[in-house]
N, C-alpha and C positions, 0 to 999 in steps of 0.2 A: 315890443310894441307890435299890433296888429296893423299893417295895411291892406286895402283894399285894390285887388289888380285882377284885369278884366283877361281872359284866357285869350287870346287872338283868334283861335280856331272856331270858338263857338261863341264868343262874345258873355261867356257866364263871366262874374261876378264873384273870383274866391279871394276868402280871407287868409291873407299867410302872416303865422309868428316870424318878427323878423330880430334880431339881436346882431348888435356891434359886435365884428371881432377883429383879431389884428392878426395877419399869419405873415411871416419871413419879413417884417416889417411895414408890410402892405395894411391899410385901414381897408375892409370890407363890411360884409352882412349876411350872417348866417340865415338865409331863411329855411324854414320848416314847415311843412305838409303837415296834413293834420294826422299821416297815416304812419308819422312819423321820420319820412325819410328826408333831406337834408341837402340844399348843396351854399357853397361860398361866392356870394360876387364882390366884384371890385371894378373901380369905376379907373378904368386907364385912358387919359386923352380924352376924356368927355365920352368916351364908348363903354355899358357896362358888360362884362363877360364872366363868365364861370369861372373862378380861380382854382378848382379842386378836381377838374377832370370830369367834371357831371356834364354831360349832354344834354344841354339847356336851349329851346327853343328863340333863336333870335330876337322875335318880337317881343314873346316873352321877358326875355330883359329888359331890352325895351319899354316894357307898359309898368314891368317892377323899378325898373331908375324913373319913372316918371313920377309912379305911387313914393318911392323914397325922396323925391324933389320938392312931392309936393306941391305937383300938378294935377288939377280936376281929372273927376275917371272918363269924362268926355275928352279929353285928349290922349284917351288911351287906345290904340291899334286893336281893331278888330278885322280880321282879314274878309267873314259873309259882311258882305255890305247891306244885308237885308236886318241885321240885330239895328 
């Protein structure tokens, strides 16, 4: 599936493939760039985090577990408060 998650730093607007996976028994989501590169989240305690070691911006997660919840991209973290 495609969601729609807003970048925090600049307020764009990217599309990321995202797909179900399940690693060491954890349920996640692989998402994917379109440049091909990859990382795993998973959603522990209601906080989502990088499960694969990728250095993944905060907010970022953040705006991606909102877009996976299925909350409007108006409730998604932009950090310029001018977008």
């Amino acid at each position: 599936m495609k969601i729609g998650v807003k970048d925090p730093s600049t307020g764009a607007l990217l599309y990321l493939q995202v797909k179900p996976e399940n690693i060491n028994g954890l349920h996640g989501f692989r998402i994917m760039h379109e440049n091909g590169s990859s990382f795993l989240i998973i959603n522990r305690l209601g906080k989502w985090q990088s499960a694969d070691d990728h250095h993944v911006d905060a907010e970022f997660l953040v705006n991606i577990g909102l877009a996976l919840e299925g909350e409007k991209i108006q409730e998604q973290i932009v950090q310029n408060k001018y977008q």
